[in-house]
SERO-4910 file (N, C-alpha, C, O; in steps of 0.05 Angstrom, whole numbers):
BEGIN
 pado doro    nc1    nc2    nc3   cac1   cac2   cac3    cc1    cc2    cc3    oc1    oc2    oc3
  Unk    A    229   -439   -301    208   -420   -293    193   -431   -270    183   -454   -270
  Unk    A    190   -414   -249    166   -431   -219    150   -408   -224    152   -389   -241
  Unk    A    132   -413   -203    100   -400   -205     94   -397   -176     88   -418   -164
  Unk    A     96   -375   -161     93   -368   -143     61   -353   -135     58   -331   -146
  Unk    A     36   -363   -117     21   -347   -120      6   -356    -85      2   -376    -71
  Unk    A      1   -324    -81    -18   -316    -54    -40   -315    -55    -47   -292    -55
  Unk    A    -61   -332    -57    -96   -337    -48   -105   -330    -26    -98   -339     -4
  Unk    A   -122   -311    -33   -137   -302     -7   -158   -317    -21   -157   -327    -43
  Unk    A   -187   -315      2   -217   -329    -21   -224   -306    -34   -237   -315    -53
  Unk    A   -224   -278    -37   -222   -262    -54   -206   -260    -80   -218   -262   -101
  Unk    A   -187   -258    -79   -159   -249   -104   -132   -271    -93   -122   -280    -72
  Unk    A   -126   -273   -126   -104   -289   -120    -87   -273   -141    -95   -266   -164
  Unk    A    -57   -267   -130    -43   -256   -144    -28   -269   -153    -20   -284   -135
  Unk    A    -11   -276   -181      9   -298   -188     28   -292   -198     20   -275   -213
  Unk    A     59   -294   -202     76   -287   -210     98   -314   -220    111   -330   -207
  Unk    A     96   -309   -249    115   -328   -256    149   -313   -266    156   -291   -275
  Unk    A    162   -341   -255    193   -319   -253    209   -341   -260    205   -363   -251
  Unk    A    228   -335   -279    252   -340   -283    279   -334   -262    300   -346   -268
  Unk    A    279   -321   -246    296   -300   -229    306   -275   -246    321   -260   -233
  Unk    A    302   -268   -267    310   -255   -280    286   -233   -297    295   -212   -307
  Unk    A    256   -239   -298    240   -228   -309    209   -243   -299    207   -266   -290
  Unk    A    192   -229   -303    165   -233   -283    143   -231   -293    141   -208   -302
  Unk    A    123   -245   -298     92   -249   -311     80   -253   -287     83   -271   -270
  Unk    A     56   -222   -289     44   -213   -267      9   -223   -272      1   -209   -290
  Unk    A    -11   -240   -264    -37   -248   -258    -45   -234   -237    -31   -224   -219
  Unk    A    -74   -231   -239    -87   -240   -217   -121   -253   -234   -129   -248   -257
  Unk    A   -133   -268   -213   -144   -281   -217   -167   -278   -196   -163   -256   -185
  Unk    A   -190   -291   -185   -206   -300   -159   -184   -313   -141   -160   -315   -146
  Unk    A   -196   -319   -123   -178   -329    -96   -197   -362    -96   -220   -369    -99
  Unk    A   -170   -377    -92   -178   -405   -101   -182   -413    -66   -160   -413    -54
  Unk    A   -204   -418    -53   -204   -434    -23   -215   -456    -30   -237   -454    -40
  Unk    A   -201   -487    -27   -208   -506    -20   -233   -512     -1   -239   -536      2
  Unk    A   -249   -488     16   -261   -491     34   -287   -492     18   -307   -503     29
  Unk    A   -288   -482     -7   -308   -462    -23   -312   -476    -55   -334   -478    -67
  Unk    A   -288   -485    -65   -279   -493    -90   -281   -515    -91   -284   -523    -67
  Unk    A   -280   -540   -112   -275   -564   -111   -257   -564   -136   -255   -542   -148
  Unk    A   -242   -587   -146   -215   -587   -158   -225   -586   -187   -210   -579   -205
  Unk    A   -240   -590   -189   -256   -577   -225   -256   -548   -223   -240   -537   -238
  Unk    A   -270   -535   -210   -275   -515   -203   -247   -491   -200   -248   -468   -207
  Unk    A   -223   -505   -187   -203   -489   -187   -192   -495   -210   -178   -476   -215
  Unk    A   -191   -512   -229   -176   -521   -259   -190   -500   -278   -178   -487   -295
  Unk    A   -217   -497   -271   -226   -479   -293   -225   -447   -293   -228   -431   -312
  Unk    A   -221   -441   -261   -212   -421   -257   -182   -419   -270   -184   -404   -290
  Unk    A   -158   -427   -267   -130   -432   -279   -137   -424   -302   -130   -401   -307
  Unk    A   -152   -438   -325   -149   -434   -347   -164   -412   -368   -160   -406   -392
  Unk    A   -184   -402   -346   -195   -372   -352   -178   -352   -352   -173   -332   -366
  Unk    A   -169   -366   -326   -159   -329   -322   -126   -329   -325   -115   -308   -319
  Unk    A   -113   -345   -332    -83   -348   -339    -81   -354   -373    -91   -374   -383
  Unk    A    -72   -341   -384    -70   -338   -420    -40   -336   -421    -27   -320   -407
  Unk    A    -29   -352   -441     -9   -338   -458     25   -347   -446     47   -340   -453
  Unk    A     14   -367   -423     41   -375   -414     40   -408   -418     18   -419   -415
  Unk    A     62   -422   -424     65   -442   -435     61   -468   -404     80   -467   -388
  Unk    A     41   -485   -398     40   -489   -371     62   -512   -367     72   -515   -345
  Unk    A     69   -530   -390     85   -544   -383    121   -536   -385    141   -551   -384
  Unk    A    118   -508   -387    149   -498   -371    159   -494   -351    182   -487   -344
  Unk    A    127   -501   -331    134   -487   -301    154   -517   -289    147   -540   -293
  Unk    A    171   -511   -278    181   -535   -269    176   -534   -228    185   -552   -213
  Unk    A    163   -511   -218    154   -518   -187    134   -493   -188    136   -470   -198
  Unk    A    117   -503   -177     90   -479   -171     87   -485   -138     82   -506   -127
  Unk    A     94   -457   -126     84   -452    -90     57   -432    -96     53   -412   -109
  Unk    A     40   -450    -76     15   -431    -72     19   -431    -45     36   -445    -35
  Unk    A      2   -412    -31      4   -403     -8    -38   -395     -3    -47   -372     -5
  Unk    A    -50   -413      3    -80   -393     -4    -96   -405     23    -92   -426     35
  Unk    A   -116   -385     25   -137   -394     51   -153   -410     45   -165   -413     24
  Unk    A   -157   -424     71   -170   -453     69   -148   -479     68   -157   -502     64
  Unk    A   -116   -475     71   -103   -498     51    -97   -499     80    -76   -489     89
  Unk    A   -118   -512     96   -103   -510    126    -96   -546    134    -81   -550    153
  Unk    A   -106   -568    120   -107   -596    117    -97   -610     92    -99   -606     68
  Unk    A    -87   -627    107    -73   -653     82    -92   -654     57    -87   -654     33
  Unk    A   -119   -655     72   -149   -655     58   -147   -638     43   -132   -640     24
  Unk    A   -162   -613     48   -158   -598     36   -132   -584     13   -138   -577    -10
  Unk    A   -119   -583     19    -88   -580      9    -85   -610    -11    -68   -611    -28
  Unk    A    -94   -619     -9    -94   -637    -36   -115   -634    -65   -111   -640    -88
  Unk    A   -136   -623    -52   -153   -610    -75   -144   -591    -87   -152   -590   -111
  Unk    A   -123   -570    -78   -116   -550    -91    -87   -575   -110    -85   -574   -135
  Unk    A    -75   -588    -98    -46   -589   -108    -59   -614   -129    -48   -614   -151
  Unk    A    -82   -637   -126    -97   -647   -152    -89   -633   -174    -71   -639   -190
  Unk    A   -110   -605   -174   -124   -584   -190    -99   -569   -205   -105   -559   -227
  Unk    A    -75   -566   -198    -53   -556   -210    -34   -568   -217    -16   -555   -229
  Unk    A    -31   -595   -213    -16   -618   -219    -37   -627   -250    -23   -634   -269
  Unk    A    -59   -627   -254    -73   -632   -281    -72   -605   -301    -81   -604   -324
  Unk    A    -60   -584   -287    -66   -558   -312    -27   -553   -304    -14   -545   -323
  Unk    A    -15   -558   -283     21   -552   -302     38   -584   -293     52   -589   -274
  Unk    A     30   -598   -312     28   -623   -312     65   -631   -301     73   -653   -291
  Unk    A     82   -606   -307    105   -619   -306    119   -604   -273    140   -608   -261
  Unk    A    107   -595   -271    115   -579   -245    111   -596   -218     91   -610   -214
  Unk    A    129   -595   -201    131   -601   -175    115   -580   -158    120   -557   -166
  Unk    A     97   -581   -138     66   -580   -130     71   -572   -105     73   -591    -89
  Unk    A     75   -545    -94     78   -546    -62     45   -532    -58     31   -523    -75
  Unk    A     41   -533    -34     14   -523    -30     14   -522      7     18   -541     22
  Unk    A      8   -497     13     12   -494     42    -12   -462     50    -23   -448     33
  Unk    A    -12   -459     78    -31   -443     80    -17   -416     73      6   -414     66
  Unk    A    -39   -391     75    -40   -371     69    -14   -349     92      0   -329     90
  Unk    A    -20   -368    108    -12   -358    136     18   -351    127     29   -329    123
  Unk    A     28   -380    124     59   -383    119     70   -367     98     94   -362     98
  Unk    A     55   -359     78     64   -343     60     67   -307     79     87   -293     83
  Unk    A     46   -303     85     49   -277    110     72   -285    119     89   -273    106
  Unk    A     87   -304    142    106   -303    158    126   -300    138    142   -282    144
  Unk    A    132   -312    112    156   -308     88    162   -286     76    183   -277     67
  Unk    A    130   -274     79    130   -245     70    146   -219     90    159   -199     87
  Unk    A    136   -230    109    136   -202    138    168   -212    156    191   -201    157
  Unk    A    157   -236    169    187   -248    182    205   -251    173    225   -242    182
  Unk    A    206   -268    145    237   -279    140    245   -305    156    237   -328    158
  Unk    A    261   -291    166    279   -319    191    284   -300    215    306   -297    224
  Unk    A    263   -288    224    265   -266    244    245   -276    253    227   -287    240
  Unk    A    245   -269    286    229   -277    305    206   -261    298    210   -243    282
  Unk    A    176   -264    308    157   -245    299    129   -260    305    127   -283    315
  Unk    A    107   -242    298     73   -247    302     76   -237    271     92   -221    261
  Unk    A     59   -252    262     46   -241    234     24   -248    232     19   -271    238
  Unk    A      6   -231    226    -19   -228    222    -36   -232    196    -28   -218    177
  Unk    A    -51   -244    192    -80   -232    164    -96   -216    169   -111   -223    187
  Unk    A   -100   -195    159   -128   -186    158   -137   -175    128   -131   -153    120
  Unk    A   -149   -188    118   -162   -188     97   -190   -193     96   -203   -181    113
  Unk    A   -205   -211     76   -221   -217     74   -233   -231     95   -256   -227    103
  Unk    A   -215   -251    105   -213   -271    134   -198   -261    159   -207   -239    167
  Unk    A   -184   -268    169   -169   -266    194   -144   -286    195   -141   -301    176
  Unk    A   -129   -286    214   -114   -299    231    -86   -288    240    -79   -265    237
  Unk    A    -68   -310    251    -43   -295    259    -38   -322    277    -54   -338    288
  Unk    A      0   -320    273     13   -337    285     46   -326    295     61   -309    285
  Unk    A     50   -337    310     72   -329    331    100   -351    308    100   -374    298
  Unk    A    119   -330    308    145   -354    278    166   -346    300    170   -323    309
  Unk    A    182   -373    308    206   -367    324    231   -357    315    249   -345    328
  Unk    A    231   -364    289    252   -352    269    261   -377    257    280   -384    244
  Unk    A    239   -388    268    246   -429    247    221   -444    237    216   -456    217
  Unk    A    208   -438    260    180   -451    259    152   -440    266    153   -418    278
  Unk    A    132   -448    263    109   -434    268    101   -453    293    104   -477    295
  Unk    A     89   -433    316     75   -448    330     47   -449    324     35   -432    311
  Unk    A     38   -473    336      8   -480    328    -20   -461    346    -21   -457    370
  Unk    A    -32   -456    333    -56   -439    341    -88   -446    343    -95   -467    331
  Unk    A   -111   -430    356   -128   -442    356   -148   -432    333   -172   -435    332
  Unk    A   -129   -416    313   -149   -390    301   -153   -406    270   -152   -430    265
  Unk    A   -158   -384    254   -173   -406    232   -202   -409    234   -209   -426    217
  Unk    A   -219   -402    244   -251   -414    256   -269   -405    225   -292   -411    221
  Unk    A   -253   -389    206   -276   -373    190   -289   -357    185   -282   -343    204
  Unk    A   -308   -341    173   -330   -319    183   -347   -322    189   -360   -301    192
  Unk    A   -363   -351    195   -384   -352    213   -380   -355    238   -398   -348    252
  Unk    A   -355   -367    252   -353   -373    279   -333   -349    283   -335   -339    306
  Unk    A   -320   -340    269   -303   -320    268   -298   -299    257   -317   -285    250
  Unk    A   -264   -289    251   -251   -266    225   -252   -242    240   -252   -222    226
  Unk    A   -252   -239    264   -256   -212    276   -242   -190    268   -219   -190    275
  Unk    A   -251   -166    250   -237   -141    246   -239   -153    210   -234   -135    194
  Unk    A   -243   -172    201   -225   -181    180   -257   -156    155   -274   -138    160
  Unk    A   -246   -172    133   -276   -153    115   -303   -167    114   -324   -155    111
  Unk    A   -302   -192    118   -321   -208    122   -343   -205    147   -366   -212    153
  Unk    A   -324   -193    156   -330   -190    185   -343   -161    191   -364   -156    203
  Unk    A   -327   -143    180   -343   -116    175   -362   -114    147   -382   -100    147
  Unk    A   -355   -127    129   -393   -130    118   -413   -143    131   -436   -135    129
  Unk    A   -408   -161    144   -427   -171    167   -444   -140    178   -467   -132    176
  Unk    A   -424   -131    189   -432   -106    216   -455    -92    196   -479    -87    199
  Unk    A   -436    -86    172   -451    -56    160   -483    -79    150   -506    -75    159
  Unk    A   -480    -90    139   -513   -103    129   -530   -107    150   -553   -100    146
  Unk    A   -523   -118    176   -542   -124    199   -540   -103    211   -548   -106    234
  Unk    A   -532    -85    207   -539    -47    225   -557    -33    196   -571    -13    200
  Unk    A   -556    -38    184   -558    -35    158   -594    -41    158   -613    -25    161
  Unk    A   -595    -63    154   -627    -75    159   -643    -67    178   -666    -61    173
  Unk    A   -627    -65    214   -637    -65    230   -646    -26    229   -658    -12    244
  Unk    A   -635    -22    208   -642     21    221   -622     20    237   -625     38    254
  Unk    A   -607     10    240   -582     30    263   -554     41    241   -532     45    250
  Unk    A   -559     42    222   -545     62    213   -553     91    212   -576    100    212
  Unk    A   -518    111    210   -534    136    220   -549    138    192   -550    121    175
  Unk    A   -559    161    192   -582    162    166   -564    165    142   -560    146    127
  Unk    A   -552    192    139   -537    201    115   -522    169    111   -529    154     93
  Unk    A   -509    165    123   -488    126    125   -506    116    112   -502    119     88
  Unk    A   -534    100    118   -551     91    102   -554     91     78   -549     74     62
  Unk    A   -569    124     73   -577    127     53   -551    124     28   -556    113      7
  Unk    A   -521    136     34   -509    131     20   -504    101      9   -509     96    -15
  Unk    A   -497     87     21   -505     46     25   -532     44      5   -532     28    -14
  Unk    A   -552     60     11   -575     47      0   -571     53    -42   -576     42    -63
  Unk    A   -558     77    -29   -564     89    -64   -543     70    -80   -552     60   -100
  Unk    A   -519     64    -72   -494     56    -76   -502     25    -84   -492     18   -105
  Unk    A   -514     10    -73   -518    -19    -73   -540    -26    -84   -542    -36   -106
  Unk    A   -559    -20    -67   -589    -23    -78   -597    -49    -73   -609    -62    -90
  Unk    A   -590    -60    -43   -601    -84    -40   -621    -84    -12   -622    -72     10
  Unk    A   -635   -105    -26   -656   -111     -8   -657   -131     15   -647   -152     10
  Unk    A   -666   -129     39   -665   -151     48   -671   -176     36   -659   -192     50
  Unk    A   -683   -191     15   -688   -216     -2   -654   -220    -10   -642   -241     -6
  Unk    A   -641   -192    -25   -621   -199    -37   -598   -205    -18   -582   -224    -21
  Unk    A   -597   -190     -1   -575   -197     24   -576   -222     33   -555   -234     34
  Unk    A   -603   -235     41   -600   -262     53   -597   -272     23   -579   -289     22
  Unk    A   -604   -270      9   -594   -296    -13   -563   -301    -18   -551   -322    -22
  Unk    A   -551   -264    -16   -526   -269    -27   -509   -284      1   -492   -301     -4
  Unk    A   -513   -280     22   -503   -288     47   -514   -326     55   -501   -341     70
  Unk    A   -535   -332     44   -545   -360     44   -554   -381     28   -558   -404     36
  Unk    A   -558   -370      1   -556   -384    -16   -532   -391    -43   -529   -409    -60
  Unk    A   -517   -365    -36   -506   -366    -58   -476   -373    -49   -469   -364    -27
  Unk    A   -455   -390    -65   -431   -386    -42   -416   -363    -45   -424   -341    -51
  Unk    A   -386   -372    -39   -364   -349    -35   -388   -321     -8   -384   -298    -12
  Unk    A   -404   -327      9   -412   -309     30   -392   -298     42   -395   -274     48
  Unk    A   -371   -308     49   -358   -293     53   -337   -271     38   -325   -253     51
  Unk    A   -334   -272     19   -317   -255     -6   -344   -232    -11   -338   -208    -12
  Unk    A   -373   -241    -15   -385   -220    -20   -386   -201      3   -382   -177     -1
  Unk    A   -391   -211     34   -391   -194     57   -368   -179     56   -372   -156     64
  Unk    A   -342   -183     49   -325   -170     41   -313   -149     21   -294   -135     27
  Unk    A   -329   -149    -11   -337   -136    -29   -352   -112     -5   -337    -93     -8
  Unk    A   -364   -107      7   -374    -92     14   -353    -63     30   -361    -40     32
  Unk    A   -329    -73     39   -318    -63     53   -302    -37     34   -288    -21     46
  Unk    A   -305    -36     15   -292    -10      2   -317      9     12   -309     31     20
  Unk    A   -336      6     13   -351     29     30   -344     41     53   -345     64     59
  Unk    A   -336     19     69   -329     27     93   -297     49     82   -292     68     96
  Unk    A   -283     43     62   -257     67     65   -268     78     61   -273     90     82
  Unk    A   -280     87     43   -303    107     28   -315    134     52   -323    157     51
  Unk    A   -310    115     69   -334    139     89   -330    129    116   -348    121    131
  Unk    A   -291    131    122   -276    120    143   -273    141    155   -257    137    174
  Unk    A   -281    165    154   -287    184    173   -315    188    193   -319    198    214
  Unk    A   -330    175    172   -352    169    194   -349    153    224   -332    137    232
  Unk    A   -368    162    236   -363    157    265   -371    123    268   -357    105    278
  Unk    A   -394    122    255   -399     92    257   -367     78    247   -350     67    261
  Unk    A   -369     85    217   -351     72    213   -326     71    227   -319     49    234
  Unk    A   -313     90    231   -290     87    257   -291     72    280   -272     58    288
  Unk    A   -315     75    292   -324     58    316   -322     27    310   -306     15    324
  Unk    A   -337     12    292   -333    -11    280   -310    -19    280   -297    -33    296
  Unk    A   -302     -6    254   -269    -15    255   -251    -19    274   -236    -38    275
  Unk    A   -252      9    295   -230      1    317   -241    -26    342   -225    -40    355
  Unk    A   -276    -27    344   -280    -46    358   -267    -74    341   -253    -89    355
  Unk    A   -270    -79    320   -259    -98    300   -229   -109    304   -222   -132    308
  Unk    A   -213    -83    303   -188    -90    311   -179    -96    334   -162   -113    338
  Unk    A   -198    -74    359   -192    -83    386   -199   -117    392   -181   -128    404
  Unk    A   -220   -133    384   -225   -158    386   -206   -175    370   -201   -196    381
  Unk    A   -195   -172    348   -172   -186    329   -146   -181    352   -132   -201    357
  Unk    A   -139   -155    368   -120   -159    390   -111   -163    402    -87   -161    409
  Unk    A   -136   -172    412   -146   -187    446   -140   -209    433   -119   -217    442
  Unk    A   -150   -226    408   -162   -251    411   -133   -266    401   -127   -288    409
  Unk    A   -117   -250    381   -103   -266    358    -78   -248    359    -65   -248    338
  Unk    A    -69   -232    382    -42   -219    382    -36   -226    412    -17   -241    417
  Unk    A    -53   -215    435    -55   -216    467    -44   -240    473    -24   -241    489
  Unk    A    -56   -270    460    -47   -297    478    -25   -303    479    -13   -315    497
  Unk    A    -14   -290    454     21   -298    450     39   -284    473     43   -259    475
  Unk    A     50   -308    491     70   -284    513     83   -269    505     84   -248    519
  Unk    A     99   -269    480    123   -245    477    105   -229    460    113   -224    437
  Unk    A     82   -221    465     73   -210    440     78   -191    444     74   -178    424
  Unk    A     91   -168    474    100   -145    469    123   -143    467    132   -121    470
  Unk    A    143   -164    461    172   -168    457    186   -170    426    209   -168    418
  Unk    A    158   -173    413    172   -183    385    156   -165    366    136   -156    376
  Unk    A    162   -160    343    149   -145    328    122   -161    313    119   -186    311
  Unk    A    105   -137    303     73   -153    301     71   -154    280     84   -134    272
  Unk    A     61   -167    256     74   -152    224     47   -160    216     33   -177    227
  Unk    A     41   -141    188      9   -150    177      0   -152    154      2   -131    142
  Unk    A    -13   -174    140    -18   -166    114    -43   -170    111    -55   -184    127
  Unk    A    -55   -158     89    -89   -156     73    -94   -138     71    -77   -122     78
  Unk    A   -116   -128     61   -126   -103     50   -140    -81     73   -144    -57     71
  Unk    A   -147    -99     93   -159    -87    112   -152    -79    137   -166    -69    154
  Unk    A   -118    -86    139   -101    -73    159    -81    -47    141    -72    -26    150
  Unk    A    -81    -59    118    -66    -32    102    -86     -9     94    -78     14     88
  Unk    A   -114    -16     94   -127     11     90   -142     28    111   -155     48    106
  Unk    A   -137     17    137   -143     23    162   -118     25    186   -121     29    210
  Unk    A    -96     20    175    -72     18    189    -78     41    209    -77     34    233
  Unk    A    -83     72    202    -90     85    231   -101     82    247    -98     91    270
  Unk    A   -126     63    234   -141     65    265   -129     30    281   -138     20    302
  Unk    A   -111     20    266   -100     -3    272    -82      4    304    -83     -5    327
  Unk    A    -65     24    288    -40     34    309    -56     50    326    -42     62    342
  Unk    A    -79     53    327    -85     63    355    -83     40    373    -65     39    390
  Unk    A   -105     17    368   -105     -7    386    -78    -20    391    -73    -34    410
  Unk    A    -54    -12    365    -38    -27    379    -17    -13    402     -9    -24    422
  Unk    A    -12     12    393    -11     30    418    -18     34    442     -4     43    461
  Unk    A    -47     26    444    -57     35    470    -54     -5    481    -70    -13    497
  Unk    A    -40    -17    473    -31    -49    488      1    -51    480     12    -73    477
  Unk    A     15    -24    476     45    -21    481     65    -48    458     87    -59    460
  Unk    A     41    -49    438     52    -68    422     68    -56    403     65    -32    400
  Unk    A     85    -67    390    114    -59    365     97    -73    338     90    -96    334
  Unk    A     95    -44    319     79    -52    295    108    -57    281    130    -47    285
  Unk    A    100    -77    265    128    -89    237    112    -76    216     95    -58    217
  Unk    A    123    -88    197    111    -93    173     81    -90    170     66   -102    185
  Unk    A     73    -72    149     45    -69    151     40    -68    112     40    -50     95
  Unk    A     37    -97    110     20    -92     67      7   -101     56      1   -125     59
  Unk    A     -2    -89     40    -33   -103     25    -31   -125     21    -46   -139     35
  Unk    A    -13   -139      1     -4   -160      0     27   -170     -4     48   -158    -11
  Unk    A     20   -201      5     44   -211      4     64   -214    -14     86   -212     -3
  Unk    A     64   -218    -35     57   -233    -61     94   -221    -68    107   -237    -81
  Unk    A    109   -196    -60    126   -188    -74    144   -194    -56    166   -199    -65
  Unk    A    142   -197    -21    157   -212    -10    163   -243    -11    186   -251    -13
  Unk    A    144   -257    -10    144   -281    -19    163   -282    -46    181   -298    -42
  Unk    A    165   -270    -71    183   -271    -95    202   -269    -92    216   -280   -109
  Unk    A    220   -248    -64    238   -241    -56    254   -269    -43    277   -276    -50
  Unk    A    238   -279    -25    246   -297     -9    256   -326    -25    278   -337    -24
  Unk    A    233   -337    -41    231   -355    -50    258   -351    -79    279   -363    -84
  Unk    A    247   -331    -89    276   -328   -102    306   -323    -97    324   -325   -114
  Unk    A    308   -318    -77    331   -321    -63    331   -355    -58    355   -359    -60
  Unk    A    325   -368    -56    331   -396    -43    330   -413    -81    347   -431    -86
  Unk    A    315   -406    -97    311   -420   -122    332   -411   -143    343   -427   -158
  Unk    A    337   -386   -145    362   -377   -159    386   -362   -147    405   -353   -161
  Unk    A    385   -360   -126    417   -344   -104    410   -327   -115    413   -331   -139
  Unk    A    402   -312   -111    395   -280   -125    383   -262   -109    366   -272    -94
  Unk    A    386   -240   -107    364   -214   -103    352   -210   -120    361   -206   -143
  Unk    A    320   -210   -112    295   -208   -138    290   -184   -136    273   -173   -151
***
């Protein structure tokens, strides 16, 4: 039995497999950035019931934040003490996207989720990038990034009114509660992102459209544009916030003559595909 699972700092989805049959989790999203290795053990044992842990004989995580030896050792600690007998891979979020979308095919694969990023896969290897920065220095387009927008237009009165008032009835937060949840409390970025089902909610609004596509146009420029072949190779994407905005996605990528791939919420069933193919010779 291995244990295959995709961490965003939101949701983590998990799938344990035999090659032959499948036990489906989900859980919080474990980031090393956010978590410390107590903290991810106690998460494991909340929210996973009923499966035997010393049967797993290899567990692949794939989750944000696992961008350092550092880091990436807190997570592979924390799961090496709860499936004591399992062999421990632990790698970023990213790489699970390129396994999911590329394959062994040349390509850009993208995040947009909760966070951001994207990397250029030659059909062997990943090249190295400058992205990664976060949602305070960064995440452009990502949900973090558009709860940002909507709370500080939000505060400031520049939402349109009806937009507002809907926000205001819906949430009911105050400025005290916004800065606390954004500065005192952690996971700030997962809550700025909780916010973003509003935005589908009322993705015909003009604000909201406008946002979004400025969102994406800056994730374009910043994290698709630098790559030279980036109009040569296909662009592929996963998270919640390119699959629930994908139209106003393929505008921006249209109007920069780019080739959309792969566009899905999550990774999680490609990755099973792949990985099971290499662990049991099989089609999963």
């Amino acid at each position: 039995m291995i244990l295959i699972i995709d961490s965003g700092s939101t949701k983590a989805d998990w799938i344990f497999t035999d090659g032959k049959t499948k036990k489906l989790f989900t859980s919080p999203g474990m980031n090393p950035y956010f978590l410390k290795e107590d903290e991810i053990v106690r998460m494991i044992k909340k929210n996973i019931t009923g499966i035997n842990f010393k049967s797993i004989a290899k567990v692949y995580f794939y989750g944000a934040g696992c961008s350092s030896k550092e880091l990436n050792d807190v997570v592979s600690r924390a799961f090496k003490r709860v499936f004591t007998a399992a062999k421990v891979t632990i790698d970023h979020d990213i790489l699970g996207a390129v396994l999911a979308t590329c394959g062994k095919e040349e390509g850009i694969s993208c995040i947009i989720g909760t966070g951001c990023n994207s990397v250029y896969f030659d059909g062997k290897k990943i090249e190295k990038n400058n992205y990664g920065l976060g949602y305070i220095l960064a995440d452009e387009g990502s949900g973090s990034w558009l709860g940002k927008k909507l709370v500080t237009h939000y505060l400031y009165g520049l939402l349109p009114e009806k937009l507002s008032e809907q926000f205001k009835k819906k949430y009911r937060l105050t400025k005290d509660k916004i800065v606390t949840n954004v500065y005192n409390k952690p996971l700030a970025n997962s809550w700025l992102a909780s916010l973003a089902p509003f935005l589908v909610e009322n993705k015909d609004n003009f604000w909201v459209k406008n946002t979004v596509l400025t969102g994406f146009e800056e994730f374009v420029k910043l994290y698709i544009m630098n790559y030279p072949k980036y109009q040569k190779v296909p662009v592929h994407f996963v998270g919640s916030i390119s699959y629930l905005f994908v139209d106003l996605l393929d505008e921006i990528l249209e109007a920069q003559n780019i080739t959309k791939g792969i566009v899905i919420k999550k990774p999680i069933d490609g990755l099973v595909s792949y990985i099971s193919k290499k662990e049991f010779s099989t089609k999963y």
